[in-house]
C-alpha positions as CSV (number, residue, x, y, z in Angstrom):
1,X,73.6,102.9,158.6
2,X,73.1,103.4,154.8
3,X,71.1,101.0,153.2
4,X,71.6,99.4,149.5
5,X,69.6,101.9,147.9
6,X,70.8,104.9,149.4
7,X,73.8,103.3,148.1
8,X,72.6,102.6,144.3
9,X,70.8,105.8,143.9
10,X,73.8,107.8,143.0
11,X,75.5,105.3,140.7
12,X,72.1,104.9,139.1
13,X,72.4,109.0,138.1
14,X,75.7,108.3,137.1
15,X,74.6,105.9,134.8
16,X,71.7,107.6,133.5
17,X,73.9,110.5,133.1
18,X,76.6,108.7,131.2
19,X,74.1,107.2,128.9
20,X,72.3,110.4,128.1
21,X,76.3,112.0,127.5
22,X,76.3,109.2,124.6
23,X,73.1,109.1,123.4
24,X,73.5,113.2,122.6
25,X,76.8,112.5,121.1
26,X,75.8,110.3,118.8
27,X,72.5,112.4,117.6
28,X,75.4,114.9,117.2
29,X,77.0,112.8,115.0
30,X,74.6,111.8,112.7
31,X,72.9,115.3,112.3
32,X,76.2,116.5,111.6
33,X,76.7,113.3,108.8
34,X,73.3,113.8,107.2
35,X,71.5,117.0,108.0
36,X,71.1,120.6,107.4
37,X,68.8,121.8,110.6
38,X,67.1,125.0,111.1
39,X,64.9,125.5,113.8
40,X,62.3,127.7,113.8
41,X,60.0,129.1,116.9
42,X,62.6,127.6,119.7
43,X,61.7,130.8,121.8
44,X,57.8,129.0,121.9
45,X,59.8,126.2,123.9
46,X,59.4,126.9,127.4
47,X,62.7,126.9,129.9
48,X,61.2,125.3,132.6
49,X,58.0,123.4,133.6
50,X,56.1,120.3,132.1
51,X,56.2,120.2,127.8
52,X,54.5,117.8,125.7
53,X,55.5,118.2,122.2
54,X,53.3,116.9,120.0
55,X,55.6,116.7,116.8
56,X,55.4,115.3,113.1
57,X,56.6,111.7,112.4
58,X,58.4,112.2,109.2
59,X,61.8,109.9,109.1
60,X,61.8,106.8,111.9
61,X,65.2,108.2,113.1
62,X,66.3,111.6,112.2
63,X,63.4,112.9,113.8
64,X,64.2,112.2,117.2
65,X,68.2,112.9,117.2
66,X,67.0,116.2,116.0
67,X,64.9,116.8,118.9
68,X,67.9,115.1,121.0
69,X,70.8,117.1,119.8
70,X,69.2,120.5,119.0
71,X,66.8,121.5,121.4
72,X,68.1,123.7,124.4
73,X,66.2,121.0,126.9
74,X,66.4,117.5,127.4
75,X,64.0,115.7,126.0
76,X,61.8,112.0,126.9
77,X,61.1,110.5,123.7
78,X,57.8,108.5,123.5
79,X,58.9,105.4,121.2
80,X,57.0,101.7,119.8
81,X,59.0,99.2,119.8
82,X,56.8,96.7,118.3
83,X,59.0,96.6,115.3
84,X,61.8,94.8,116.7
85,X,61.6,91.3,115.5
86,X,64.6,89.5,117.6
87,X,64.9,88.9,120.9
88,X,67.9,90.5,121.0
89,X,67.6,93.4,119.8
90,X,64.2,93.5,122.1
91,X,66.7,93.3,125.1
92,X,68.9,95.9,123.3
93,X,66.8,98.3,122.6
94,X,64.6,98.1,125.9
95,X,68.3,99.1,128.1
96,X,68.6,102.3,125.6
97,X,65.4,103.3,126.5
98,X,65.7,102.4,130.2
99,X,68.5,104.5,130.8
100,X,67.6,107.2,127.7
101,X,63.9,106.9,130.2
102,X,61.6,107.0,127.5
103,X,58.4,105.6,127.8
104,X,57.5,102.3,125.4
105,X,54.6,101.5,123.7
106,X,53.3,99.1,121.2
107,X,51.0,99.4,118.4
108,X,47.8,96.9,118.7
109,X,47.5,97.3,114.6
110,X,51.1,96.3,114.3
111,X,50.5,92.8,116.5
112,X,47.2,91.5,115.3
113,X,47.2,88.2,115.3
114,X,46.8,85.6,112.0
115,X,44.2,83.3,112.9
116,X,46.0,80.1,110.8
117,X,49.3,80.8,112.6
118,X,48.8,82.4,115.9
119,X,51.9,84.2,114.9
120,X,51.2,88.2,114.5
121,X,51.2,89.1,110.5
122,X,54.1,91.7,111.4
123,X,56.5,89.7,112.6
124,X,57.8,90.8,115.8
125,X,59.6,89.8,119.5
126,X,56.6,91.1,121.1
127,X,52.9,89.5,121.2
128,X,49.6,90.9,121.6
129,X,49.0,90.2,125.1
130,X,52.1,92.4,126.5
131,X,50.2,95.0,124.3
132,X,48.3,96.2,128.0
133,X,51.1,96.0,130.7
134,X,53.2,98.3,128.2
135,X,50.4,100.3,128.1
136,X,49.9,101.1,131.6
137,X,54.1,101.0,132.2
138,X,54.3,104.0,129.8
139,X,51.6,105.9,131.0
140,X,53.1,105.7,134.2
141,X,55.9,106.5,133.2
142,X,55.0,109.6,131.3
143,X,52.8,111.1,133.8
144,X,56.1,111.0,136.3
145,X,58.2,112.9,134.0
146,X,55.7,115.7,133.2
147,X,54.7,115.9,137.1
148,X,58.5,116.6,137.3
149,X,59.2,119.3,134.9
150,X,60.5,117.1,131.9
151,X,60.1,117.6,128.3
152,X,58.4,114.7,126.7
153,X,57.8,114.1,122.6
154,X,55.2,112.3,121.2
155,X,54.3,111.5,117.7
156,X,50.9,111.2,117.8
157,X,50.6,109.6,113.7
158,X,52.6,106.5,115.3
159,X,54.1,106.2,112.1
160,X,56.9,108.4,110.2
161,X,57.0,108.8,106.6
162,X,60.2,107.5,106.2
163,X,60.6,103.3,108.0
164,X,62.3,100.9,106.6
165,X,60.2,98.3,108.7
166,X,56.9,99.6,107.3
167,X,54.6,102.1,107.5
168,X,50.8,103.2,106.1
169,X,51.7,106.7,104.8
170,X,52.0,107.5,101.1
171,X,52.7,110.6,98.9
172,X,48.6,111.2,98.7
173,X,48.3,110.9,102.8
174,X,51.4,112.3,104.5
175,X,50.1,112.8,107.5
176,X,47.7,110.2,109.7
177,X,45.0,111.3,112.0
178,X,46.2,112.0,115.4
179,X,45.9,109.1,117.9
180,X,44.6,111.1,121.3
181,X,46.5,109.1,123.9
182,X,48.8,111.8,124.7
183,X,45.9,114.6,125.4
184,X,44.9,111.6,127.9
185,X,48.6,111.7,129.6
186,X,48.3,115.5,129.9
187,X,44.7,114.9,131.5
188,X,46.5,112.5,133.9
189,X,49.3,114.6,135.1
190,X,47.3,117.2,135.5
191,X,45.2,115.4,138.4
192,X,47.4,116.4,140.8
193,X,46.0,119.9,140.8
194,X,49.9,121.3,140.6
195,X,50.7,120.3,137.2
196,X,50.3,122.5,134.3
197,X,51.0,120.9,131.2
198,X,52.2,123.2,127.8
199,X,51.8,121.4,124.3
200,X,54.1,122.3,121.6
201,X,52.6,121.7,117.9
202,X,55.8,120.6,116.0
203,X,56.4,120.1,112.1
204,X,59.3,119.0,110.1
205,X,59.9,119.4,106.9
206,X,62.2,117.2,104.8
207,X,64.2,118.2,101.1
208,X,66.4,115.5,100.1
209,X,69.4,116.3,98.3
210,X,72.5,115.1,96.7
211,X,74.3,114.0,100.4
212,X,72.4,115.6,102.8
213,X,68.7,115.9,103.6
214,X,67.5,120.1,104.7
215,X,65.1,120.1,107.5
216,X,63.1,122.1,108.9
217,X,61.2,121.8,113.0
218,X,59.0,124.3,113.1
219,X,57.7,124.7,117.1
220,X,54.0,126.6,117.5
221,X,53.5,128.2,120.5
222,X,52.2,126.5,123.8
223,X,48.3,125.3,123.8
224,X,46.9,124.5,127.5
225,X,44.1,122.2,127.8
226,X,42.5,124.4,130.4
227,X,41.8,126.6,127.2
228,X,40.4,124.7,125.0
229,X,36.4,123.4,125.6
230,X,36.7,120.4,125.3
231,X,39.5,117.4,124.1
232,X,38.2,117.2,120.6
233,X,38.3,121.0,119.7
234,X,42.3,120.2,122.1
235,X,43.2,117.4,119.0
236,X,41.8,119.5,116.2
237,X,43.5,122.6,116.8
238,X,46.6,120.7,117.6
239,X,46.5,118.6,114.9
240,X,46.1,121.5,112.4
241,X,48.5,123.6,114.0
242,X,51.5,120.9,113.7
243,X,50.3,120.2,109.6
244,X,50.5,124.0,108.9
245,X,53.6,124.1,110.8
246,X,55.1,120.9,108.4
247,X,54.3,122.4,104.9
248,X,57.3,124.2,103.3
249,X,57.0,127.4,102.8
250,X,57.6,128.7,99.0
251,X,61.0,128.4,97.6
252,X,62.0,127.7,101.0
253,X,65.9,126.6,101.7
254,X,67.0,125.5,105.2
């Protein structure tokens, strides 16, 4: 007799499926609307096995239907969501991601709480204490898709350049110190003795022009953590790897 979830597992991948088949198109579509893309070192992306990329946050949205729409893998996209500031658009955004299967977090800075109103000072759907059960569901999360051969992208800065909600960057800092979290998801897939996780530095760089913005993603080649002595010296030499790889080059046209 088959049971119910024998039964739902295959409409399950149909849905998936259908809602990756959208998500695609419509990173098509607005690359196509308001980009120039080149892409730079794709033969460092490896065609099968576990890949972090640890990429440059540089626009909130264009970053990620870049890496959606132009790279020859599919890719998990590691995303906060602690910018939503209605319920509906919580429940909205949380089924994209469900089916997309990216991995949610939320930014503790982001959801501090204001003493006078017990209200966070960035207002938002989501409150402080859902900040650890996110958390752990992402890291979860994560860890599963790396253990089977998936491509996930973090942007370790947490914050782009470019958000219309907010963010701390300016002209003088364009790029934040790396948050190490997702050397710690590479440590934790790796546990299972099998797992061999590559790391992908990746840069953008943005020109804006009259319609269209000319970008550049930049992928360095594949760091192992096996190589390096010890997490710190990992973050450095990632970190510096992924800002060389996100400073234009002279005179340079996309």
């Amino acid at each position: 007799m088959i049971s119910m979830k024998q039964l739902l597992t295959p409409i399950d991948t149909l849905i998936h499926s259908f809602a990756r088949s959208v998500l695609h198109a419509m990173c098509l579509v607005a690359v196509a609307l308001h980009l120039h893309v080149r892409i730079e070192g794709a033969e460092h992306l490896p065609r099968t096995g576990p890949v972090l990329i640890a990429a440059h946050h540089f626009h909130h949205l264009y970053d990620g239907c870049i890496f959606i729409s132009r790279l020859p893998r599919r890719v998990h996209i590691f995303v906060a969501l602690d910018w939503v500031q209605t319920r509906r658009t919580r429940r909205l955004m949380e089924t994209i991601c469900s089916l997309a299967i990216w991995p949610i977090t939320l930014r503790e800075e982001r959801l501090v709480e204001d003493t006078t109103t017990r209200h966070t000072q960035h207002h938002s759907a989501y409150a402080r204490s859902e900040i650890k059960r996110y958390f752990l569901r992402a890291a979860t999360q994560s860890v599963r898709l790396l253990r089977r051969n998936k491509v996930l992208v973090i942007f370790p800065e947490a914050y782009p350049n470019i958000d219309p909600a907010f963010t701390p960057k300016t002209a003088q800092t364009p790029f934040l110190p790396f948050k190490p979290g997702f050397i710690r998801l590479v440590e934790m897939a790796e546990r299972d003795k099998k797992t061999r996780v590559a790391i992908i530095p990746a840069g953008f760089t943005y020109q804006a022009e009259q319609k269209k913005w000319r970008v550049t993603l930049r992928l360095g080649a594949s760091i192992y953590r096996q190589n390096c002595p010890n997490n710190e010296e990992l973050l450095h030499t990632i970190e510096t790897q992924m800002q060389a790889l996100s400073r234009p080059c002279p005179n340079e046209r996309v």
